[in-house]
N, C-alpha and C positions, 0 to 999 in steps of 0.2 A: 513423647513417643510412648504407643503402649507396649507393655509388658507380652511377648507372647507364651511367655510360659504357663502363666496362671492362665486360668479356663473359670471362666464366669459362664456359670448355667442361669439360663432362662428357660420359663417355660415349666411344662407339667410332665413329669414321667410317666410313662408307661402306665403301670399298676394303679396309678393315680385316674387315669384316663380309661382304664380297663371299668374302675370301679363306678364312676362314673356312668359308665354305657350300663353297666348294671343296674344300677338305681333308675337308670330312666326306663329301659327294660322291664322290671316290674309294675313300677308304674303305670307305664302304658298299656300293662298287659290288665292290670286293675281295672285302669281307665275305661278299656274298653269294653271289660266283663260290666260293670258298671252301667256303661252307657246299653248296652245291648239289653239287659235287665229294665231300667228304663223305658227305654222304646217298647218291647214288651207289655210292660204293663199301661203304657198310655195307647195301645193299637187296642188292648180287651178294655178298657174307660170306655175308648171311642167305639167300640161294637155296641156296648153296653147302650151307650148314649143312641145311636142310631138304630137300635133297635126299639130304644123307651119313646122316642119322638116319632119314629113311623108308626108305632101301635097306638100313639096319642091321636098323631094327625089322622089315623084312619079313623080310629071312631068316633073327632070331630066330625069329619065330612060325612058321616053315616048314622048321625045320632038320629036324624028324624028320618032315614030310610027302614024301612020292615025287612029288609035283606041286604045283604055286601054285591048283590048284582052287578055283574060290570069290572070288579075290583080285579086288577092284573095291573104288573109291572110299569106297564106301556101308559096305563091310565093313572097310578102312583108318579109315575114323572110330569106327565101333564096336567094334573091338578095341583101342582105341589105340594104334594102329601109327602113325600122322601126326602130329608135332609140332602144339601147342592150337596154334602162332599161323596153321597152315595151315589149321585148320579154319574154316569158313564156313556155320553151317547145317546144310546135308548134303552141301557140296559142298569140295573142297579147292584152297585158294587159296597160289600162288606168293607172295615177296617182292615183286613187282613187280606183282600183282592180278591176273596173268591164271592159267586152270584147271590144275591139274594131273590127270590123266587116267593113270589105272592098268591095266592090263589085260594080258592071260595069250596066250600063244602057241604055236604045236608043241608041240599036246598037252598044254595048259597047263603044260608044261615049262621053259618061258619067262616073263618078267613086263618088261613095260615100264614105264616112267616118263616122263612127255611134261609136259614146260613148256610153257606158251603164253603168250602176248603177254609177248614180251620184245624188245625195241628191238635193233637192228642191234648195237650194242656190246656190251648185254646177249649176246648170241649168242653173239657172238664168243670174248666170255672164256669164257663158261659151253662153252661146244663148245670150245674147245685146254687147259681146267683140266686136268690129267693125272687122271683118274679111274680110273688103274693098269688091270690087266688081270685082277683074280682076279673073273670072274665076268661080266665083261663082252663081249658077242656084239658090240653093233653102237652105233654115236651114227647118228642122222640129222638131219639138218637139214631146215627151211625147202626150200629150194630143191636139194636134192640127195638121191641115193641113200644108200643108208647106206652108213655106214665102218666096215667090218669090224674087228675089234680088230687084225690084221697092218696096219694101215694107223692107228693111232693110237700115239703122241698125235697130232691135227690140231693142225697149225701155225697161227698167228694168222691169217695169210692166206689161206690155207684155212677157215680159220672165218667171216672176214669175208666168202668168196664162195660160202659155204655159207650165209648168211642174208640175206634181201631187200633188206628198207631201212631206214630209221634208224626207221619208223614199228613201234609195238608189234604188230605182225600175225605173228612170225618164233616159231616152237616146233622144241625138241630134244625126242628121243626116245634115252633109254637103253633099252637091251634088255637085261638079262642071263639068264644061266642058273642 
């Protein structure tokens, strides 16, 4: 028969189990500052990336043309000049979900490249990345005149007063020749 006087505990107290929820608590909160930094930086890789392979693939298709005649969005999805993960439809989408926007200038001698809705740091990086100078006319920003190639690479801080606000409303425009 057992004894019911004595009290045999099992199990975790209290304080023990408080501490616990703490520990994972932090963690988690780590975890996901972490992961969120992460995805950040693989969303500007992948702008990066999709922006180097559409200015590739455009001046393959145009190497032996005397102008960018023709060149728009519409016509970048059906030539396959746009990497598939930019395609949307009929319309072409940035890493970050906002439009990319193609289009020809001086004599359609020129072709632009314009990001949209990219966030204040978005910007920034994307405007000072050294995008070198073989071919390159002009970057503009959000909130500024454009920067002539003798005036690049733009400096961080210069990039960062070249785009608005931390809200997704801020677009670059490359221009090359």
């Amino acid at each position: 028969m057992k004894n019911l006087s004595i009290s045999e505990q099992n199990g975790r107290s209290m304080v023990e189990m408080l501490g616990v929820l703490a520990i994972i608590g932090v963690l988690s909160v780590g975890g996901i500052s972490g992961y969120s930094k992460a995805m950040a930086k693989f969303k500007l890789t992948k702008a990066q990336d999709q922006l180097t392979m559409l200015l590739m693939n455009i001046r393959t298709a145009y190497a032996t043309s005397p102008s960018y005649s023709g060149l728009s969005s519409a016509n970048a999805i059906n030539y396959n000049l746009a990497p598939s993960d930019m395609i949307s439809g009929t319309s072409l989408h940035n890493a970050f979900g906002g439009n990319v926007v193609l289009a020809t200038s001086n004599n359609n001698l020129n072709f632009s490249i314009s990001f949209e809705g990219l966030g204040k740091e978005t910007c920034a990086s994307l405007a000072s990345t050294d995008w070198g100078t073989d071919g390159l006319v002009s970057i503009a920003l959000t909130t500024g005149s454009a920067l002539t190639v003798d005036k690049l690479p733009i400096s961080l801080p210069d990039a960062f007063s070249g785009c608005s606000s931390a809200t997704a409303d801020n677009t670059i425009t490359w221009t090359y020749y």
